[in-house]
C-alpha positions in Angstrom: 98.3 59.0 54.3 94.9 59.6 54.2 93.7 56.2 55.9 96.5 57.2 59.0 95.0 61.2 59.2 91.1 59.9 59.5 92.7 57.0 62.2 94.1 59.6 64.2 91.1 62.1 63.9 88.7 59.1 65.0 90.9 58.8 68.2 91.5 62.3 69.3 87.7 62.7 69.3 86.9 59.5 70.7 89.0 60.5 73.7 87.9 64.3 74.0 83.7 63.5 73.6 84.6 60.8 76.0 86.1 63.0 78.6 83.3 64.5 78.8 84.2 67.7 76.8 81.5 68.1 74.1 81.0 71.6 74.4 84.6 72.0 73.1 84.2 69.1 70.4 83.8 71.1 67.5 87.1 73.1 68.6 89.0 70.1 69.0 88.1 68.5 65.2 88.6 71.8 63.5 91.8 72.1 65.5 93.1 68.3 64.7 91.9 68.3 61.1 93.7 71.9 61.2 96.6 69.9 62.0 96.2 67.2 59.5 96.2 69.4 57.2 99.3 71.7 58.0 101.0 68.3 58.3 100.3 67.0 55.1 100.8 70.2 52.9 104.0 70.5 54.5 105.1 67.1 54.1 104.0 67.5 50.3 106.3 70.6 50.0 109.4 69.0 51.4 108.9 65.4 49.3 108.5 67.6 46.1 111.7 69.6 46.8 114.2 66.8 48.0 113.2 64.5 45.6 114.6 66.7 42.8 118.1 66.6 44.9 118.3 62.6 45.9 119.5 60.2 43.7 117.3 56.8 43.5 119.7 54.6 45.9 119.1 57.3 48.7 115.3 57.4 48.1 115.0 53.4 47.7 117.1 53.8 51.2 114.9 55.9 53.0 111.6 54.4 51.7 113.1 51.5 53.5 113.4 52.8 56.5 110.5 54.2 56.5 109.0 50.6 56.0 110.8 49.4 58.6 109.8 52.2 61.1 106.0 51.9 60.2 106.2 47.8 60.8 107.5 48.9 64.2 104.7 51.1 64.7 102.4 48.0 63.9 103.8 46.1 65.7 103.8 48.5 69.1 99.8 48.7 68.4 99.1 45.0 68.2 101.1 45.0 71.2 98.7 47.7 72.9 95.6 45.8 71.4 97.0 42.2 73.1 97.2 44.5 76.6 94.1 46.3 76.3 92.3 42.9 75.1 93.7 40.9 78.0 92.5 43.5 80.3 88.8 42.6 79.6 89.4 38.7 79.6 
């Protein structure tokens, strides 16, 4: 989770310094990493509570999906690396 919130963090600020916005840069990190934050607390909360209520086969189910989902993800960004790389070429 971690690894994904710093990601994230390094592109939103990447793209706001680069639109030429710096004097609102340190508004924008505070905000984003304000954001990670919320995100991950909450997400915390809610994992701790359900998991009390699931049974294993629904959570081994979901983690599934889950994988599934995030090799989709991956696999939309290689796809956006191949088109942004064969732009240059």
């Amino acid at each position: 989770m971690f690894f994904v919130s710093v990601n994230v963090f390094g592109v939103v600020l990447a793209k706001s310094y680069g639109q030429g916005e710096s004097a609102n840069f340190l508004v924008i990190a505070a905000g984003v990493l304000s954001g990670i934050l919320l995100h991950d607390i909450s997400l915390m909360a809610i994992i701790s509570v359900t998991r009390k209520a699931m049974s294993r086969k629904v959570i081994k189910s979901l983690t599934m999906v889950a994988g599934v989902l995030l090799i989709g993800f991956a696999g939309y960004f290689i796809y956006e690396f191949i088109q942004a790389i064969k732009s240059y070429i």
